[in-house]
N, C-alpha and C positions, 0 to 999 in steps of 0.2 A: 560626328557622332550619330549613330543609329536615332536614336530620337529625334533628333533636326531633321533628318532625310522622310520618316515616316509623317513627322508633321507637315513637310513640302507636297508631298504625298496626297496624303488624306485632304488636307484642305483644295488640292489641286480634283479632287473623286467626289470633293464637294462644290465643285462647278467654282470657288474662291471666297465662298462662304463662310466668312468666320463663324458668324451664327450659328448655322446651320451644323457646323465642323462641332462648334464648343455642348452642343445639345446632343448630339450624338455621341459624343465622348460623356458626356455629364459634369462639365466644369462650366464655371461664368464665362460669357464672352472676353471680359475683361481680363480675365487670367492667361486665358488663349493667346489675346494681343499682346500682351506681355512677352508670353515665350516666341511669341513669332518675331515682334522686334528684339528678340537676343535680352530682353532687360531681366528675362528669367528664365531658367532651366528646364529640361523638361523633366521631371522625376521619373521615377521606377514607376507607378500609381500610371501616370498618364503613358509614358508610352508601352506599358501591358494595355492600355485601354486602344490607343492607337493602334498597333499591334494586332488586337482582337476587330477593332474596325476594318482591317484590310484585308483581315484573312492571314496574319502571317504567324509561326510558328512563334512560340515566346522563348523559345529555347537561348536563340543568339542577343535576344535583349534582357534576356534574367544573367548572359553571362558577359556583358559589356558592361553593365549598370551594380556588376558585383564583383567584377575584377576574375573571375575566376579562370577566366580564358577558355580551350578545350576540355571536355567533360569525356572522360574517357570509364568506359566501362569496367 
């Protein structure tokens, strides 16, 4: 899932930081550790924030996290 990949990501651009990773995003560390051990999901909310931490367009994560697939004109 697109979100799993950007959290491996992001906390990897944070030197392995969970702290540092969860304050930059704006959630608890504790929530962060959560998702990172698989014990919780990464929502729509976090990986648009994720997403935005890296620089990446929101487009292919607003259309994974809502089913819609291709967005055609």
């Amino acid at each position: 899932m697109i979100g799993n990949e950007m959290l491996e990501e992001a906390l990897e651009k944070c030197g392995g930081s969970q702290r540092a990773l969860a304050s930059a995003l704006g959630i608890k560390p504790s929530g962060l550790n959560r998702r990172i051990r698989g014990n919780r999901g990464v929502a729509l909310e976090t990986a648009l924030a994720l997403a935005n931490f890296l620089g990446r367009d929101f487009g292919p994560v607003i259309r994974e996290y809502t089913g819609l697939g291709e967005v055609r004109p």
